[in-house]
C-alpha positions in Angstrom: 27.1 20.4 -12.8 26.9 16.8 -13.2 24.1 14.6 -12.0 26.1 13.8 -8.5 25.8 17.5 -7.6 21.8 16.9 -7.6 19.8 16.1 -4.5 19.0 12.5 -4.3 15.1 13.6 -4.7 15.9 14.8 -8.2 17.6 12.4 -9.2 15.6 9.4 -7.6 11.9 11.2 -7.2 10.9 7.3 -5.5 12.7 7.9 -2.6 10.3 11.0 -1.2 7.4 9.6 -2.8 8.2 6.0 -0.9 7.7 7.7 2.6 5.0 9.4 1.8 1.3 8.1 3.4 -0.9 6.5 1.5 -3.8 8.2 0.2 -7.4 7.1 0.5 -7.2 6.8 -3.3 -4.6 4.9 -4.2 -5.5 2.3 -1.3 -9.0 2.2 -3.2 -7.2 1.4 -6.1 -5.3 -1.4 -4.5 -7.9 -2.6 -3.3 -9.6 -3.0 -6.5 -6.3 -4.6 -7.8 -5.6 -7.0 -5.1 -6.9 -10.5 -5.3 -6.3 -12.1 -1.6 -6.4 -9.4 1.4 -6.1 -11.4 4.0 -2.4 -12.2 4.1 -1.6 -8.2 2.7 -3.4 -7.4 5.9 -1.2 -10.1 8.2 2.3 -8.6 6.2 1.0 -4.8 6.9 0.9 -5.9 10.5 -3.0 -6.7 11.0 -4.3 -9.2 14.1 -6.3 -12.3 12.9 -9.1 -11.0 14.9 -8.9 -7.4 13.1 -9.1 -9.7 9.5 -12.5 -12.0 10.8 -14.3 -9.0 12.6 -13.6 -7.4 8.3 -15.0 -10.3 6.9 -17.9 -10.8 9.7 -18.6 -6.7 9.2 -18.7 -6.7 5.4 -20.3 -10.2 4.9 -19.7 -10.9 1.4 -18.8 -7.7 -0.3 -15.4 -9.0 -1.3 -14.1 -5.3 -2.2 -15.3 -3.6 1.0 -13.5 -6.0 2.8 -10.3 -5.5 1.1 -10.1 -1.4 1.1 -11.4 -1.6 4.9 -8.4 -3.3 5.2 -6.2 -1.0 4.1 -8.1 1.6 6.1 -7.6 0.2 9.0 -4.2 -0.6 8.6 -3.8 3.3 7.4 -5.9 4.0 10.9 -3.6 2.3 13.0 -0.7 3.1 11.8 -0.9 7.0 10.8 2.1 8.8 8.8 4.1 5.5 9.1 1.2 4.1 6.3 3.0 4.8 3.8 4.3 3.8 0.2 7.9 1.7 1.3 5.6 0.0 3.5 3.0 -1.0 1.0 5.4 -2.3 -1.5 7.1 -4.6 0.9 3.8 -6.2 1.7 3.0 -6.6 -1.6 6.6 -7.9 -2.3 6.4 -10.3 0.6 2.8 -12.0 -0.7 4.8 -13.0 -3.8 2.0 -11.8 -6.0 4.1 -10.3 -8.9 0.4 -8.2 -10.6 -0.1 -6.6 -7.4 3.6 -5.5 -6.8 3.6 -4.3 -10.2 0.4 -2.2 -9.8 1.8 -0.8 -6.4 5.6 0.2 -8.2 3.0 1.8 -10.5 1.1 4.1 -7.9 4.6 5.0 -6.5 6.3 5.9 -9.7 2.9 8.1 -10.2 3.4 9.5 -6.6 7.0 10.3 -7.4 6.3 11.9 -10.5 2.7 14.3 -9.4 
């Protein structure tokens, strides 16, 4: 059998892993790896009134803010949270480290 007889998921294991959600630790991680949240949270489809009430609720615990973030984008938006979405956001904010780091969890994803 050649490799064109295989299902796309064994041959590309980052296309199931891309719709997958999010988990709870890998957004910590991001959080941890991302330097500006506020325009993540503006591409992942947050209000400007969902990113102040963050930064009034978690004064100036930098980190809290930014993984609250990505918990509530996770809240609001359920299954559809997932990996394909995260990348683009991180592609879209042009910051190449962060992109990298996501491509990272997703490879990881892909491969568990």
């Amino acid at each position: 059998a050649t490799s064109l007889d295989q299902p796309c998921a064994d041959v590309f294991p980052l296309a199931t892993s891309l719709d997958q959600p999010c988990s709870e630790c890998d957004l910590l991680k991001c959080a941890r790896a991302l330097q500006s949240w506020e325009e993540m949270g503006m591409c992942l489809g947050l209000t400007y009134p969902e990113t102040t009430e963050l930064k009034h609720s978690y004064g100036y615990d930098y980190r809290e803010q930014k993984f609250q973030m990505f918990m509530l984008w996770k809240r609001k938006n359920g299954s559809c949270a997932n990996y394909k979405t995260l990348l683009q956001a991180a592609e879209s904010i042009h910051d190449q480290q962060f992109t990298a780091f996501v491509k990272q969890l997703v490879i990881k994803v892909g491969t568990d």
